[in-house]
Every structure is written in structure tokens, then in C-alpha cells.
C-alpha positions in Angstrom: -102.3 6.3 31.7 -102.7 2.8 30.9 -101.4 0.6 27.9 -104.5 0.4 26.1 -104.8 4.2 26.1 -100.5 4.2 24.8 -102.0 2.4 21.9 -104.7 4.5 20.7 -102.6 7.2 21.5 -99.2 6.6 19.4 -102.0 4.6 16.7 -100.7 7.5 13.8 -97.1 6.9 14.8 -96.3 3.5 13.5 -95.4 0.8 15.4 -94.0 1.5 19.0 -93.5 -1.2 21.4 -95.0 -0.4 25.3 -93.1 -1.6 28.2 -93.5 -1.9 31.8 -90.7 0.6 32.7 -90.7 1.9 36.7 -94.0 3.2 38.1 -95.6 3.3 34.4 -94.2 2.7 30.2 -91.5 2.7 28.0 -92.4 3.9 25.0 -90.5 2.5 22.1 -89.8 2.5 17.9 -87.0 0.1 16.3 -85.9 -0.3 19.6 -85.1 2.9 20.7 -86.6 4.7 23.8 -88.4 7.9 22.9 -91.2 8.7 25.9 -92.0 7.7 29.3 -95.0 7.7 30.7 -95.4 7.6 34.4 -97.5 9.0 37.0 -96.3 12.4 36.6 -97.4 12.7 32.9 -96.4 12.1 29.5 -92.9 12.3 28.2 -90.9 12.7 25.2 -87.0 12.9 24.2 -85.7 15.8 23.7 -82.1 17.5 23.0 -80.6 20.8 21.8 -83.0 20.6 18.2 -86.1 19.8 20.5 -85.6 21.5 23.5 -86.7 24.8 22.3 -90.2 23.4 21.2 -91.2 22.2 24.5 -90.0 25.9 25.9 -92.3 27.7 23.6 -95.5 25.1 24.8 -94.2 25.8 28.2 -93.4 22.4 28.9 -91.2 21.3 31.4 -88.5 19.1 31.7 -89.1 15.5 33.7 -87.9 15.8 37.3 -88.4 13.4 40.5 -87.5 14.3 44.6 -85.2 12.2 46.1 -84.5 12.6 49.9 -81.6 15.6 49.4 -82.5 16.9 46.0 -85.1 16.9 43.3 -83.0 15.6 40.3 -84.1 17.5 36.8 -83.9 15.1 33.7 -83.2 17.5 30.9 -83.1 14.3 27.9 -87.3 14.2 28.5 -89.6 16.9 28.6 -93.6 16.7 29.6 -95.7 16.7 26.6 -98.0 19.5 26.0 -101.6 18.8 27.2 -103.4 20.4 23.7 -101.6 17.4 22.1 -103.4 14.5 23.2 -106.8 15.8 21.2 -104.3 16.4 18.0 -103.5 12.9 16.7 -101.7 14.1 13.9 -99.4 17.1 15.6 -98.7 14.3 18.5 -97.2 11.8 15.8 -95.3 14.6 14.6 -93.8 15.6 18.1 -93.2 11.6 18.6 -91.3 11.3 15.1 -89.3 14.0 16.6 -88.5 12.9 19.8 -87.5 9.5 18.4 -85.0 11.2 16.1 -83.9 13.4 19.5 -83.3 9.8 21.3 -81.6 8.3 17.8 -79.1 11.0 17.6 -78.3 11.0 21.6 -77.6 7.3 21.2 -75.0 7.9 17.7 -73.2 10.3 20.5 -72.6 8.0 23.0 -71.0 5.2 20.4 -66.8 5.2 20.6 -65.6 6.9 18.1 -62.0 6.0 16.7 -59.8 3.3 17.6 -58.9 5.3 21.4 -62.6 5.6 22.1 -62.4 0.9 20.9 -59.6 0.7 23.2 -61.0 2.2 26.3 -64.5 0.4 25.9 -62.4 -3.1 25.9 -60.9 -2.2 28.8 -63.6 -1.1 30.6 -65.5 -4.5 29.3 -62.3 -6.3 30.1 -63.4 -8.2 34.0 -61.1 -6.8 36.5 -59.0 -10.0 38.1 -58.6 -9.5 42.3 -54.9 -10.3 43.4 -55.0 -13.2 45.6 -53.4 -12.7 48.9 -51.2 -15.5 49.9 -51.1 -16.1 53.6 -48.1 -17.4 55.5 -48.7 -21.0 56.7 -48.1 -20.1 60.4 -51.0 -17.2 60.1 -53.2 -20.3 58.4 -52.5 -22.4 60.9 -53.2 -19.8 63.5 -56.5 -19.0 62.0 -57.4 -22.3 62.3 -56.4 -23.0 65.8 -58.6 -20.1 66.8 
């Protein structure tokens, strides 16, 4: 799929920003990331509330092969084909898989002052102890 066709296609949405993400687009609303589109197809956010919409279309969820495994994305699911020719029922699965991505991204915010405490440490740069060497082992080095 190609930008140009992103456009007319997410037109009845509102406005969604398109970004060259991997091998195709990130599709995008007040800056949150609610569909992919990439070789393989077409796809949207899902969770627990969505999840059982895609099931009854007999969508799938997004998955790629790496050399050991095929790795199954269960947050994006493929878009059901009858909904590229329904403008209207597509907005309506869009509007629905951009409230799936906004409530996966209030889950992953710390909650409390525990949850602060460990983000600051994690953001907190890690300082590497200097090794002090023993000026015969310096000078030895540098003989060598």
C-alpha cells in the first residue's frame, strides 16, 4: 500500500499522521500509534476489548519468521479485507483501535511513587568503576 492510498483510506477518520515505519507505515492520531501497514497487509491495535472483533472477522494476529521462530504480535491484528470498500465501518474499526493503543499506553505509565522511583533509577546512567592499576603493571604495559 502506498501513502497516497493511507490517505484516501483513513480520509473519514480525522487526521492521522503516516510515517515511514520498517518495510511500509505508521499509522498515527495525536501521536499515538494505532496501525501498521506493511507488506503483509493492513494492521490495527488491538487488546482484550478488541481482540474478539477481529476473531469473529477471522482476522489474524500480525506475525513475522525470524531464523528460529515465527514471532506472533498479539497488540496488532490484520484488518478484515470487506473493510477497505466500507469507509465508514473502517473509521469506526480505526477509532477503535486507537482507543486499544491509548489505553495500552495509560498501562505502561508508573503508577505510585515505587513505580517513580524505579523509573529514575533505571533513567539514572550507570557509572563504570575505574580500575586503578599498580604503577609497576603500567610501567610494564608500556615496556611491552
Amino acid at each position: 500500500m502506498d501513502r497516497e492510498f493511507l490517505i484516501d483510506l483513513f480520509a473519514d477518520v480525522g487526521p492521522v499522521t503516516i510515517r515511514k515505519m520498517f518495510s511500509g507505515y505508521g499509522i498515527s492520531a495525536d501521536g499515538t500509534n494505532f496501525a501498521l501497514s506493511l507488506r503483509a497487509g493492513l494492521f490495527f491495535r488491538a487488546d482484550e476489548v478488541t481482540i474478539p472483533d477481529f476473531e469473529a472477522e477471522g482476522s489474524k494476529p500480525f506475525q513475522y519468521a525470524t531464523r528460529a521462530k515465527t514471532v506472533v504480535v498479539n497488540s496488532y491484528w490484520e484488518l478484515p479485507a470487506r473493510l477497505f470498500d466500507d469507509s465508514t465501518e473502517l473509521a469506526q474499526w480505526a477509532r477503535a483501535a486507537l482507543a486499544a493503543a491509548q489505553r495500552a499506553k495509560v498501562k505502561k505509565r508508573p503508577k505510585g511513587k515505587k513505580a517513580a522511583s524505579k523509573s529514575a533509577k533505571k533513567a539514572a546512567p550507570k557509572k563504570a568503576a575505574a580500575k586503578k592499576r599498580s604503577p609497576k603493571k603500567a610501567a610494564k604495559r608500556t615496556v611491552r
